[in-house]
C-alpha positions as CSV (number, residue, x, y, z in Angstrom):
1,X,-76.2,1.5,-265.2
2,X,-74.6,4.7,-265.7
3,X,-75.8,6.1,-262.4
4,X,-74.3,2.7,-260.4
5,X,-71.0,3.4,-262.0
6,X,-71.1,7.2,-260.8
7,X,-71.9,6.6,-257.2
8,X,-69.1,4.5,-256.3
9,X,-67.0,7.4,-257.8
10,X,-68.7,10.3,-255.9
11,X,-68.5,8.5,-252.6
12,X,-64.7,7.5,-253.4
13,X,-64.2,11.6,-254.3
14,X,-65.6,12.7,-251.0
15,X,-63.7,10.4,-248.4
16,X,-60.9,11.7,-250.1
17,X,-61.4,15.4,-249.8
18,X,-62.1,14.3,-246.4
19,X,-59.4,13.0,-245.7
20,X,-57.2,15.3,-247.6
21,X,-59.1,17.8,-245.1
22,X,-58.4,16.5,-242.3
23,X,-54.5,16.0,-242.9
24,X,-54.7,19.8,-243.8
25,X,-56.5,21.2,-240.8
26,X,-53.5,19.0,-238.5
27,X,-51.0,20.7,-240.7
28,X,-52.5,24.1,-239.9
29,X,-52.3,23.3,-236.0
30,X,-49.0,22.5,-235.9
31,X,-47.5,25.3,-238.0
32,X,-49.7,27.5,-235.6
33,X,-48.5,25.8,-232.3
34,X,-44.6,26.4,-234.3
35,X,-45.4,29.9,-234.4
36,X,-46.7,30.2,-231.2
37,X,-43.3,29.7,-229.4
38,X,-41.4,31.7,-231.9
39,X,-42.8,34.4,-230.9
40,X,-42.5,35.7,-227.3
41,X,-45.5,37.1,-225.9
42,X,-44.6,39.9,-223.0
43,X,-46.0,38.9,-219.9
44,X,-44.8,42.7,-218.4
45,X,-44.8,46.2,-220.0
46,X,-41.6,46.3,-219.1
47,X,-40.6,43.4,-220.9
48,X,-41.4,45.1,-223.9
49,X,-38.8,46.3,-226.7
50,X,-40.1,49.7,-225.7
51,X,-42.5,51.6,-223.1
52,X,-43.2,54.9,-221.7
53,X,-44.0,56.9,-218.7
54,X,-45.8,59.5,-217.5
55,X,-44.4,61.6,-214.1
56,X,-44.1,63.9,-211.2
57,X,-41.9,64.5,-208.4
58,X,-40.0,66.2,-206.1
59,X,-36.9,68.0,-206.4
60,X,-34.4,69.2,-204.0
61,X,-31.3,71.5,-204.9
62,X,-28.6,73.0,-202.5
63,X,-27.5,76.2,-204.0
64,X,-24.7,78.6,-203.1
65,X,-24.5,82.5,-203.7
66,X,-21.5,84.3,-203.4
67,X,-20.5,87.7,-204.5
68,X,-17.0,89.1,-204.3
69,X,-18.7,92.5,-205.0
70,X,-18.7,96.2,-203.5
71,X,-20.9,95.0,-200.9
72,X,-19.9,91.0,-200.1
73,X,-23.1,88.5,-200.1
74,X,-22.6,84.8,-198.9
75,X,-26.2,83.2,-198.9
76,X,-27.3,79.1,-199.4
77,X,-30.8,78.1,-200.2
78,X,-32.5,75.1,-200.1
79,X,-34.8,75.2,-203.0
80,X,-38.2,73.0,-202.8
81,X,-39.2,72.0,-206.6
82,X,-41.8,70.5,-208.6
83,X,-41.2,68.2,-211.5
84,X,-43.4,67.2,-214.2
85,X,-42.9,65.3,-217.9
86,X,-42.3,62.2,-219.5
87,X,-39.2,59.0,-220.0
88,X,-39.1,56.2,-222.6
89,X,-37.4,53.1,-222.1
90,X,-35.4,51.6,-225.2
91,X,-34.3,48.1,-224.7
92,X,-30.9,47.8,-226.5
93,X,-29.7,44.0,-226.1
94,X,-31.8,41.2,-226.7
95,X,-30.5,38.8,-224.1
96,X,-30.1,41.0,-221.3
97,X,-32.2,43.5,-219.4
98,X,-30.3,46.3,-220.6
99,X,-32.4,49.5,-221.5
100,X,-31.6,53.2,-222.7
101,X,-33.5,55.9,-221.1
102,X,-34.5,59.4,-222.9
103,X,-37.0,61.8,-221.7
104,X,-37.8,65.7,-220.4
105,X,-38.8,67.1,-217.6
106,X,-40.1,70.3,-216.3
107,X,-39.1,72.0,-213.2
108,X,-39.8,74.9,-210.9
109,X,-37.6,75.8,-207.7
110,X,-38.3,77.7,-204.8
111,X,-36.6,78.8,-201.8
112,X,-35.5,81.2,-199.5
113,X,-31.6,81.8,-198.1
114,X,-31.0,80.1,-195.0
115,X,-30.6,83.1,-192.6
116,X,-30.9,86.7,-193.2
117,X,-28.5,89.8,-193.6
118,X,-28.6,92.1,-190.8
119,X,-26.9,95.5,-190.1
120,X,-27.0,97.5,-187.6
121,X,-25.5,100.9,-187.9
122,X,-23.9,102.9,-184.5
123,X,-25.8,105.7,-183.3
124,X,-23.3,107.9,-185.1
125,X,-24.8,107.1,-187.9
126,X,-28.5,106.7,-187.1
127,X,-28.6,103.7,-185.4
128,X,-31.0,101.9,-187.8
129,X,-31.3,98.3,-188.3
130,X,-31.7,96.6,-191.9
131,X,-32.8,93.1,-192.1
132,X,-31.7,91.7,-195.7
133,X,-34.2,88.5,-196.6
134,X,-33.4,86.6,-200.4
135,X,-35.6,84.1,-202.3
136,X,-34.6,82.5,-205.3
137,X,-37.6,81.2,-208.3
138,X,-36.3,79.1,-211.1
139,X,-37.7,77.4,-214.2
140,X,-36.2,74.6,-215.9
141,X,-36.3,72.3,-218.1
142,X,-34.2,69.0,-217.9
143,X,-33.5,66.1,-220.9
144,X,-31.8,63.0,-219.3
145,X,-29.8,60.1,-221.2
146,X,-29.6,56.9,-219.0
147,X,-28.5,53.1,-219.4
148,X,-30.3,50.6,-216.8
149,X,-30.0,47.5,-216.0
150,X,-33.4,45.4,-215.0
151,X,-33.6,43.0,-212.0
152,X,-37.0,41.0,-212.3
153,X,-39.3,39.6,-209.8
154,X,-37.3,41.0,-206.9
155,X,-37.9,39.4,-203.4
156,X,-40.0,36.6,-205.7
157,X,-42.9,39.4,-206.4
158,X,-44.3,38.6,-209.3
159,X,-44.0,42.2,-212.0
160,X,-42.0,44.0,-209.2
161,X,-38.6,45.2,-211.1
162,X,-35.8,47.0,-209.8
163,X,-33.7,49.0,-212.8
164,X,-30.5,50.6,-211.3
165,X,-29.5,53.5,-213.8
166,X,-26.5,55.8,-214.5
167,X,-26.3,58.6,-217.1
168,X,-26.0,62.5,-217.8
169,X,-28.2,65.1,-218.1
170,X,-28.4,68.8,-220.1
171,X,-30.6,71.4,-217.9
172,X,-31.8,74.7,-220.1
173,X,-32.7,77.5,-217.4
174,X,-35.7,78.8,-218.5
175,X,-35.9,81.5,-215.8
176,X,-34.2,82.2,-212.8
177,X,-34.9,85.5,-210.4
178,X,-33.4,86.2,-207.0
179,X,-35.5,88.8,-204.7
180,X,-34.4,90.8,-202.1
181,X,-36.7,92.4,-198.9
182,X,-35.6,95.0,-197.1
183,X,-36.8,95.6,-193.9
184,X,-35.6,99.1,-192.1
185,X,-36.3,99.7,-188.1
186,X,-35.7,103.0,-186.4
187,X,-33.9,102.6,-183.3
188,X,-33.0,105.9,-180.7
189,X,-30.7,105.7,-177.7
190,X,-31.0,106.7,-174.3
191,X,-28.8,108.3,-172.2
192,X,-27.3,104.9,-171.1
193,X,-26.7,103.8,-174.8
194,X,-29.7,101.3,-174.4
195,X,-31.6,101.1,-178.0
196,X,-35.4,101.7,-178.0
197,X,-37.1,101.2,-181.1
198,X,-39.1,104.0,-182.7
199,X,-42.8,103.1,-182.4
200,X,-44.7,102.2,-185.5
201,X,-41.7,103.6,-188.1
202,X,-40.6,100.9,-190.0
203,X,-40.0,100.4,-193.6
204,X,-39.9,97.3,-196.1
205,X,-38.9,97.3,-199.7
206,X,-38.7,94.6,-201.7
207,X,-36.6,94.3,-205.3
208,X,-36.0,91.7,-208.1
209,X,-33.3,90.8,-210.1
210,X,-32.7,88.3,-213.4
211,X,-29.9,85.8,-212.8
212,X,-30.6,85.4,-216.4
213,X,-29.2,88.6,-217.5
214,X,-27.8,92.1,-216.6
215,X,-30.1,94.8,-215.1
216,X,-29.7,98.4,-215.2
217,X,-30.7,98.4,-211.5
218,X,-27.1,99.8,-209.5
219,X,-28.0,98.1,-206.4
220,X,-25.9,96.4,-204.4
221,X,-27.9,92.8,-205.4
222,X,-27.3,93.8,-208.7
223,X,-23.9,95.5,-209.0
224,X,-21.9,92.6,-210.4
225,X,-23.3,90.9,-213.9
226,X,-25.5,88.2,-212.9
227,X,-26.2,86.4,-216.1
228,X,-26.6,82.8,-216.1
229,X,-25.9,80.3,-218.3
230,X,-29.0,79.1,-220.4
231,X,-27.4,75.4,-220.2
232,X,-25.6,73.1,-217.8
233,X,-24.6,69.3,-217.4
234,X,-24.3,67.3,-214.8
235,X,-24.4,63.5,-213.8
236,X,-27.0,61.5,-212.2
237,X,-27.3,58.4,-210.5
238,X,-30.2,56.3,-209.1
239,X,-32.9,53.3,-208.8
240,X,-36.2,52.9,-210.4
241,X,-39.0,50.7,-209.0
242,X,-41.7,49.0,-212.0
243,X,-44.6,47.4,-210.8
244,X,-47.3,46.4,-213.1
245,X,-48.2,50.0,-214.5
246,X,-46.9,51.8,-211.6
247,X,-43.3,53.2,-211.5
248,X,-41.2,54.8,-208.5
249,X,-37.5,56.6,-208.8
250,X,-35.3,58.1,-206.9
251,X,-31.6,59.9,-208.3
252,X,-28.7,62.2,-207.1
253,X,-27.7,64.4,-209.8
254,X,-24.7,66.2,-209.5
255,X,-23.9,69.6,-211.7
256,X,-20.7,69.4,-213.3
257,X,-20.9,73.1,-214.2
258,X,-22.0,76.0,-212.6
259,X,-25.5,78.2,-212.8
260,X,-23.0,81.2,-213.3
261,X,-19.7,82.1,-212.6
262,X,-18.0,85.6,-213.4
263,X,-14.5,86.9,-213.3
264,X,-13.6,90.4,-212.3
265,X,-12.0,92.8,-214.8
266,X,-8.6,92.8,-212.9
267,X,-8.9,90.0,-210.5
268,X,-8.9,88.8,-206.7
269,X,-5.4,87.9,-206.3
270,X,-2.5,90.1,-206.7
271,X,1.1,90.1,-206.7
272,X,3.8,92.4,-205.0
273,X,5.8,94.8,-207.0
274,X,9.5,95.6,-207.1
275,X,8.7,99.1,-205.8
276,X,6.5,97.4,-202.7
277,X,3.2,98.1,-203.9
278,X,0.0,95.3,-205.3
279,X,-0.5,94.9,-208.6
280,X,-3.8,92.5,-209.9
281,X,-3.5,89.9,-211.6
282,X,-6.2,90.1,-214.9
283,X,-8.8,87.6,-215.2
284,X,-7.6,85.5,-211.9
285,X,-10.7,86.3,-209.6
286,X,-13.8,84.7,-209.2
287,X,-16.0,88.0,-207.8
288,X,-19.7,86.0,-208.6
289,X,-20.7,82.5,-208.3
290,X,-23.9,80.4,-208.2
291,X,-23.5,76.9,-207.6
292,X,-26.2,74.2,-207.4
293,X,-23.8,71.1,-207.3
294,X,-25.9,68.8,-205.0
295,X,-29.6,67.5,-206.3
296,X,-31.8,64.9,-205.8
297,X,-35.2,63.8,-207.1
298,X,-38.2,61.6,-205.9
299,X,-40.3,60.6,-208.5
300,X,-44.2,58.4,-209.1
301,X,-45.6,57.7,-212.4
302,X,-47.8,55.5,-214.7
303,X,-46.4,52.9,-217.0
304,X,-48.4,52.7,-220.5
C-alpha cells in the first residue's frame, strides 16, 4: 500500500526535474547565443585592439657635405641602407579605424660621394695628380610615432588593408665615419708640355674620420670639428599594405634638423669699416654642414 502511494510520487518528482531541465538547458542556449553577438570576434589581425610586426627594408638618404674650411669640400652621397626592427599598432577609437603606431628600427648606411676631387698641380710644382674619393658608414637607430587611418577590403579583396599614416620620428646616430682615399700619380713633361705619366709610381692612402666627434688628426678632412649630433627629428609620411599576416610600407621622411652644423669662431660674412677695411661678423658663418633632409624607406614584414 505504502509502495503504491510512493510510485506515483517518484514518477511525478522526475518528469518534473525533467522538465525543470529542460527549461534550464533552453535558458543556457540563449544567454550563450546573447553573448555570442556581444562579443565581436576579429575576423583580421588587423582588426584587433592591438598587433605587431616584425620587419626589414630598404633605406635611401641624400646627404650633403659642405665645408667652409681651409681647404673647401662640397661632396653629396647617396647612401644605400639596411633596416631591421619591429612596429605595434594601437587602435585608439572604437568606431573608426584609427590606429597609433610605435616602434624601432635599426639602420646602417653606406655610400660613396657622387664624383671625386681631383687636383692637378702645374709642372712648377711637380705636376702630380691627386684623386680625392669619400665614403660615408652610419649606424642608427630610429623610434617612430604615427597615427593611421585603415581602409578595409580595398578593390573588394577580402583581408587586403590600405593604412595611410603620418607622424614624426627621433633618430640616435649610433655611428657615423667619413673616409677619404687618396690616390697620387706622377706625371713628367716633355719638351712640348705634353704630360706622361711616370710608370708604375703611384701612391694611395686612405684615412678615417668620426662625424661623431673631434679627431686630433690636422688633416684637411678633419680640420674643422666634425661632431654630430647624437639625435635628430624629422617628419615622415607614407602608406602601409596588410594582407592576412603579411605587411608592405613605403614612407618619405624628411629631417627637420641637421646631422651637424658648425659655426666659425668669427664668421663668413663681414661688414665694411669706417676706415675701409672688413671686419667679421662673430658667430654669423656656417663653415660645416651635413645635411640628410631627403629619405625614403621600403619596407616587408610579418603580421603576428
Amino acid at each position: 500500500m505504502n509502495l503504491m502511494k510512493i510510485m506515483p510520487a517518484a514518477l511525478l518528482l522526475t518528469l518534473s526535474l525533467g522538465a525543470y531541465a529542460q527549461d534550464e538547458d533552453e535558458l543556457l542556449n540563449e544567454s550563450v547565443e546573447e553573448d555570442s553577438t556581444e562579443v565581436a570576434v576579429p575576423t583580421s589581425l588587423t582588426d584587433r585592439k592591438t598587433f605587431h610586426r616584425v620587419q626589414i627594408g630598404y633605406t635611401g638618404t641624400f646627404a650633403k657635405y659642405t665645408n667652409f674650411g681651409y681647404s673647401p669640400d662640397y661632396h653629396n652621397y647617396f647612401l644605400n641602407g639596411i633596416s631591421v626592427g619591429w612596429m605595434g599598432d594601437l587602435r585608439i577609437a572604437k568606431k573608426i579605424g584609427l590606429f597609433l603606431e610605435l616602434g624601432a628600427m635599426f639602420s646602417f648606411h653606406t655610400g660613396a660621394s657622387r664624383g671625386d676631387s681631383i687636383l692637378t698641380y702645374p709642372a712648377s710644382q711637380g705636376g702630380d695628380e691627386y684623386v680625392h674619393h669619400y665614403r660615408v658608414n652610419a649606424l642608427s637607430l630610429t623610434i617612430p610615432v604615427n597615427i593611421n587611418y585603415q581602409f578595409k577590403n580595398v578593390f573588394g579583396v577580402k583581408d587586403l588593408t590600405f593604412a595611410p599614416f603620418i607622424g614624426a620620428y627621433a633618430r640616435f646616430n649610433v655611428m657615423a665615419k667619413r673616409s677619404e682615399t687618396e690616390t697620387r700619380t706622377f706625371y713628367t713633361y716633355n719638351p712640348d708640355g705634353s704630360r706622361v705619366v711616370v710608370p708604375g709610381k703611384t701612391e694611395e692612402r686612405e684615412f678615417t674620420a668620426s662625424l661623431m666627434s673631434i679627431d686630433a688628426d690636422k688633416r684637411a678632412i678633419e680640420r674643422k670639428p666634425h661632431t654630430g649630433r647624437l639625435l635628430q627629428a624629422g617628419a615622415q609620411v607614407g602608406l602601409n599594405v596588410y594582407y592576412k599576416h603579411y605587411y608592405a610600407g613605403l614612407a618619405y621622411m624628411h629631417d627637420l634638423t641637421p646631422f651637424a652644423r658648425h659655426y666659425s669662431e668669427d664668421g663668413l660674412t663681414s661688414k665694411t669699416t669706417p676706415q675701409g677695411g672688413n671686419l667679421p661678423s662673430r658667430g654669423t658663418g656656417c663653415d660645416m654642414e651635413i645635411s640628410t633632409r631627403h629619405n625614403f624607406a621600403i619596407t616587408a614584414g610579418w603580421i603576428f
